[in-house]
N, C-alpha and C positions, 0 to 999 in steps of 0.2 A: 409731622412724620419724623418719627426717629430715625438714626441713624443707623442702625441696627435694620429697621423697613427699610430705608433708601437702597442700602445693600442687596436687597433682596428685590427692588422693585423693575418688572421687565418695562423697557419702554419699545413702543411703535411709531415708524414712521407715519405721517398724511395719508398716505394712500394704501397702507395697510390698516386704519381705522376707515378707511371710507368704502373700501374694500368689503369690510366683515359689518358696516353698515347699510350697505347696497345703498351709495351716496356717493356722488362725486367730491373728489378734494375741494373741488370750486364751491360747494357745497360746505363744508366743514369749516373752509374763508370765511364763508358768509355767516354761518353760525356765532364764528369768535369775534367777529364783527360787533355783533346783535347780542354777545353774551350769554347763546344759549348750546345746548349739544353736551358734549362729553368735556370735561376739564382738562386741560393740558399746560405743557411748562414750556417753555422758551430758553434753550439753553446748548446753543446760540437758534440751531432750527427747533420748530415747534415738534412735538414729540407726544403722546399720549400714553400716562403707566394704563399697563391691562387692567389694574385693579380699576381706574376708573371709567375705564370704558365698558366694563362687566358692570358696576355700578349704573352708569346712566342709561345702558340697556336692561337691565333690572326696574331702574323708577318709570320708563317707558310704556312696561307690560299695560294692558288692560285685561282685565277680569271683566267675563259676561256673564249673564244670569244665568243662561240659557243651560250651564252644565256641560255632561258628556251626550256626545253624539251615538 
């Protein structure tokens, strides 16, 4: 990430990512645990940029055959 992105980058607290994930923080633990869920920084509390929480609910989606209703 450049520097120029860092500037620009919004971060979230745990429980506003677990919030707009309809997930508990206790949840989001366990994920960083296990190494999986949305990426986040450590700096000194964990903290997650929008950009990658819009990301990892992005690679989530599933696509069904099935079309429109």
């Amino acid at each position: 990430m450049s520097e120029s992105e860092l500037e620009k980058t919004t971060f979230m607290k745990e429980h506003e990512v677990a919030e707009k994930l309809g997930v508990s923080t206790g949840t989001l633990r366990n994920w960083r645990s296990q190494g999986v869920g949305p990426a986040f920084h450590k700096m000194p509390s964990i903290r997650y940029s929008v950009k990658d929480v819009i990301e990892y609910i992005e690679k989530t989606r599933v696509e069904t055959a099935g079309g429109s209703i």
